[in-house]
N, C-alpha and C positions, 0 to 999 in steps of 0.2 A: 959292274954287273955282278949279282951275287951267285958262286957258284953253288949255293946250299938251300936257296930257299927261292921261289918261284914271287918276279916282279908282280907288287901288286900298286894299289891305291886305295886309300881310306875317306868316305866321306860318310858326313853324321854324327852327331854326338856320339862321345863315348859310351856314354850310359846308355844308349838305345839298344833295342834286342839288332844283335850282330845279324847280317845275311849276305852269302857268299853268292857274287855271280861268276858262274864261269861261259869262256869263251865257245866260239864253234871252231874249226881245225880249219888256220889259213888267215884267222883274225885275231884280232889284239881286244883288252879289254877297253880299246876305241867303239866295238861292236853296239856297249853298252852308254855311250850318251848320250842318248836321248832319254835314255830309261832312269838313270842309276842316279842323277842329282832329284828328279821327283821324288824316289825311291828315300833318298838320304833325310829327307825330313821327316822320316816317322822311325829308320831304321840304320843302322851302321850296316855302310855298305862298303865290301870288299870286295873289289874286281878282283881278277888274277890272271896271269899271260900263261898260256900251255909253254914247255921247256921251246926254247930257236922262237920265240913269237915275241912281236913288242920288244917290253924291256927284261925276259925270262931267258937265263942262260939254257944254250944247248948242251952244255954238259949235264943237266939233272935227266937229262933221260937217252937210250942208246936201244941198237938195233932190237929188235925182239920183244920188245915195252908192251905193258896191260893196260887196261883198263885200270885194273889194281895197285899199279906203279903211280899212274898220276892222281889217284884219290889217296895213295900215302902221301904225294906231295902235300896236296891240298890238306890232309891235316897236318901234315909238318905247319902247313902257311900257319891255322889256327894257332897250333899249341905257341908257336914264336909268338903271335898278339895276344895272348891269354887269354882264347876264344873255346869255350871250354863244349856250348851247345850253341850254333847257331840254324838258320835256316837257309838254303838251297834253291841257288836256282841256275838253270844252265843251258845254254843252246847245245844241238848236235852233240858232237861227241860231251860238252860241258855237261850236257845234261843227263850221258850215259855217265857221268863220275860221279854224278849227284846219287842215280839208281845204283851205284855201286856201293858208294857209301850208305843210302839208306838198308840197303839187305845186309852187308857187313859191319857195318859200322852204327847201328841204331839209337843208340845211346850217345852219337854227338849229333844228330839230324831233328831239329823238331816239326821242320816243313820240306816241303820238295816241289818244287817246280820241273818240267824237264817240256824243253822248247822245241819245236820241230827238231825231234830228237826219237830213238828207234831202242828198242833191245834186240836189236840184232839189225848191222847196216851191210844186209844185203851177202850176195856172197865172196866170202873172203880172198878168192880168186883177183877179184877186181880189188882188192885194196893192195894185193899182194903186188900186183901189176902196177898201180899207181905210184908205191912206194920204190920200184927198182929204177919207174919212168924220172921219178923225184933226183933220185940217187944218181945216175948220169947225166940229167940235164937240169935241177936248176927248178926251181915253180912255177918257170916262165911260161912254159904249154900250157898250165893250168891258169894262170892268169888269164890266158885267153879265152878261154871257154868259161870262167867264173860267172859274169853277169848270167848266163842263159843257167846255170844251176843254181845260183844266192838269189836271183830276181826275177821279179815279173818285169814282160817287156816294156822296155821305154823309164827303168829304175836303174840308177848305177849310185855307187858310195865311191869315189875314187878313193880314197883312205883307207877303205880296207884292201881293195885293191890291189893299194901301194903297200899294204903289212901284208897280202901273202908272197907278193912278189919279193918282200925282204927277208923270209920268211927263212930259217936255215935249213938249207935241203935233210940232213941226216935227221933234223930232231922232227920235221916235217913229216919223214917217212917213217920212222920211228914210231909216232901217232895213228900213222895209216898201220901198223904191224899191232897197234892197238885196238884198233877196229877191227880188223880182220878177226882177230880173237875172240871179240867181243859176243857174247851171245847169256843173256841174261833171260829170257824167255820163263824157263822152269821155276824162276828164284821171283818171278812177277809177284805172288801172293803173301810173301815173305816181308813186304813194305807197309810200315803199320803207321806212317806218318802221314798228315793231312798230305795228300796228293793231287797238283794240278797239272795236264798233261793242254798244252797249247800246240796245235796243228795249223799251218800255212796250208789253204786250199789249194795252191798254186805250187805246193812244194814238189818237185822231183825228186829232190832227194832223201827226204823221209816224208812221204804224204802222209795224208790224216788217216790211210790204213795202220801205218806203225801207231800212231797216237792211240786208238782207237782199242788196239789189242791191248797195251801195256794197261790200258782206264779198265778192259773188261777182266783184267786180272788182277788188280789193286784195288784191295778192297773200297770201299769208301772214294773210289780217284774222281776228280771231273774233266769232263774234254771242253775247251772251248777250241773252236773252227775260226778262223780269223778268215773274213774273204776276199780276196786280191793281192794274198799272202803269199811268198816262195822261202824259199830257206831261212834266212835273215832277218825274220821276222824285227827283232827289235832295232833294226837299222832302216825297213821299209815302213815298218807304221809299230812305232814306239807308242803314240798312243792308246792303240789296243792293247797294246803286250801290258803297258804301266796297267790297264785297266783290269784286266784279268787278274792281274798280280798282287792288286792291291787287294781285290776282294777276295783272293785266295791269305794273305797273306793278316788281315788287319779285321779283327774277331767281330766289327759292328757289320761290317759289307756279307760277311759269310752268312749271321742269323740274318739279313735283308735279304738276304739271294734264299736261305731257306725257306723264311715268311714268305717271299714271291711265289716260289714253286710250288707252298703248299696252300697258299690261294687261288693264283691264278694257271696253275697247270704246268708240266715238265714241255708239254708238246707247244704252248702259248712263251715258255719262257726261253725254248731252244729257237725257236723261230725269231723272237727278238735278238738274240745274241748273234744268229747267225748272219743280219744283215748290219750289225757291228760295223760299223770303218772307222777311220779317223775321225770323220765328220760327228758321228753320232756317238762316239764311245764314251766321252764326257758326260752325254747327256742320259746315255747308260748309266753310268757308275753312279751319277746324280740320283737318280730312281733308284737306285738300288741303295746306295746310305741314306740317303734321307729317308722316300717314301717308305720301305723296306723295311729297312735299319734301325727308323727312329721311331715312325709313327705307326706303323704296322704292330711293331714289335713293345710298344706300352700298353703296358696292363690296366691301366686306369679304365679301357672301354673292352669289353670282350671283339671277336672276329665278328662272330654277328652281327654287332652292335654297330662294328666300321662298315660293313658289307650298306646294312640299310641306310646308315648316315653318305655312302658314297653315292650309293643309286640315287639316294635322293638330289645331292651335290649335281650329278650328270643328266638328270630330269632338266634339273632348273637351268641349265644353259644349255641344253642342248647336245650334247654328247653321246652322240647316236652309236658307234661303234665300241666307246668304252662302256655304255649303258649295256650293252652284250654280252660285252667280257666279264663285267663284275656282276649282271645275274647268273652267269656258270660260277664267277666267285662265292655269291651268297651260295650256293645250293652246296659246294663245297665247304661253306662255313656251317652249314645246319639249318638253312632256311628251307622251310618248306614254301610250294610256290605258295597255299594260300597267305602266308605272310609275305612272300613279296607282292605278292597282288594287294596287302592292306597297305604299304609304305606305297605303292604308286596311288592307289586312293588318298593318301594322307597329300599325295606330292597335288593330286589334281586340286587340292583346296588354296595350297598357297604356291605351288610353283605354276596352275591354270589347265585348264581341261585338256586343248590343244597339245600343249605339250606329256600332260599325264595319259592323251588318247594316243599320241604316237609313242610312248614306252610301253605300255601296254602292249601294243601290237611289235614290238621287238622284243618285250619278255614270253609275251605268247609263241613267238616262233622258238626263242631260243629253250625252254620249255617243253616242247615240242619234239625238238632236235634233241634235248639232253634225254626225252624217255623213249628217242626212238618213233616218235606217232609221225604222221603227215604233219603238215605243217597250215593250220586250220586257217581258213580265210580273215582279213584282216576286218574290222566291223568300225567304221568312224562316225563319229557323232554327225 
């Protein structure tokens, strides 16, 4: 065990852009595998154990400890791998280290993540208490109570579990004497690096209200809401966390998430995002690098030009619902209705009347609805 420099793990080519995950208080950088070998194939990825965690000695940090203390570690970890800028990401307290080092430390952060994680955890009373409960008995009380704070009911990780419960009481409470301190609130606007802020709807211990302050004061930040989420996010649904992360993290998925929004609406693309689970997150991030990403975002055709070749595409098979979506999308691209009303005449010649009379009648309402009027009776051939 090294007493100088905080247990970590390297995966990913060397030559990749470096990015550091840090842990939450109570876990090992076990927290991250589900995340961090996906992770490693586009980027050198560095876990790292807070000091008494995993394989991280409890002598790097003592009674009294900041926030400040364990983001010198963390670049201690760097400057020892010749990690000169990397990017950032971190659960809980990890991701208050992350916000630390971005407002101090600017010039080695190029990105930030910060995972159901808070500028400010609550009042210091309570961590103060936790750290004294730590200090005469041991992490054992707290193991007990863990799953109803790290999970939603009927979820358990027993490995992480088993790293708080091994977890060294003094460097354990030490981290709690960190929290307590902690309060970055004022310094929120001070963060000039891409910022993604991931909230667990289910979380008690930093809900989507901490998330939600730190996005309204970071300039440029985005929230995503994960739903069936508690604390632990990257240990309960790894799939969302990898998904978020990557289009936070990897420059085609970002212009796809912009292209999306500045087509199909902020209010159209929160709603998707928000019914996000494991099941559907793949199929997320799919539509967001490819349709988004790739095809959205070639210049070869203008927006217009995709708007009317889509409607036409959802005429011809029938695609009632997305035939909706993407007339609010044309009108946002520059189409006025009397051209979408010519591309559904062009559509009744070769995609057939029936189907060019019932878009009609769903660009007529949504038409309608986009300037405010009633919503005029349907007229079928």
């Amino acid at each position: 065990m090294n007493d100088t420099l905080l247990h970590h793990r390297i995966e990913g080519a060397p030559t990749a852009p470096p990015l550091l995950l840090g842990p939450s208080l109570g876990t090992s950088l076990a927290l991250w595998d589900g995340v961090a070998p996906e992770l490693s194939t586009t980027h050198r990825v560095i876990r790292w154990d807070l000091p008494g965690h995993g394989g991280s000695s409890p002598a790097l940090i003592g009674p009294g400890a900041t926030v400040a203390d364990l983001a010198e570690l963390v670049l201690r970890l760097a400057d020892a791998l010749g990690v000169e800028r990397f990017g950032y990401a971190g659960v809980s307290i990890g991701g208050a280290v992350g916000m630390h080092l971005a407002v101090h430390h600017p010039e080695r952060i190029t990105s930030l993540a910060a995972i159901c994680s808070s500028a400010r955890f609550g009042e210091p009373d309570g961590w103060r208490e936790r750290a004294a409960l730590v200090r005469a008995e041991g992490t054992g009380p707290l193991v007990e109570t863990a799953n109803s704070r790290w999970f939603t009911p009927g979820f358990s990780d027993p490995g992480l579990l088993a790293d708080q419960r091994a977890a060294d009481p003094g460097a354990y409470a030490a981290c709690c004497d960190a929290l307590a301190g902690f309060d970055l609130r004022a310094e929120l606007p001070r963060i000039a690096v891409p910022t993604l802020l991931v909230a667990g709807r289910e979380d008690p211990a930093t809900p989507p209200a901490h998330l939600r302050e730190i996005s309204d004061a970071v300039p440029g930040a985005t929230l995503t809401e994960l739903a069936g989420a508690s604390h632990l996010a990257p240990a309960e649904h790894p799939g969302a966390v990898l998904a978020a992360l990557r289009g936070h993290l990897d420059g085609e998925p970002r212009s796809g998430m912009a292209v999306r929004r500045a087509v199909l609406g902020d209010a159209h693309v929160n709603r998707a995002q928000s019914r996000t689970d494991d099941f559907t997150t793949r199929f997320q991030d799919f539509i967001t690098r490819y349709a988004w990403g790739e095809i959205w975002t070639d210049t070869t055709l203008s927006r217009r030009e995709r708007s009317m070749i889509t409607m036409t595409a959802l005429v011809a098979h029938g695609h009632h619902d997305e035939l909706a979506m993407h007339v609010r999308a044309a009108r946002r691209n520059g189409l006025m209705p009397e051209e979408i009303g010519a591309v559904l005449l062009q559509t009744a010649v070769y995609c057939g009347v029936p189907a060019a009379n019932t878009a009609f009648a769903i660009a007529r309402r949504v038409l309608a609805e986009e300037s405010g009027e009633a919503d005029p009776p349907a007229e079928r051939s």
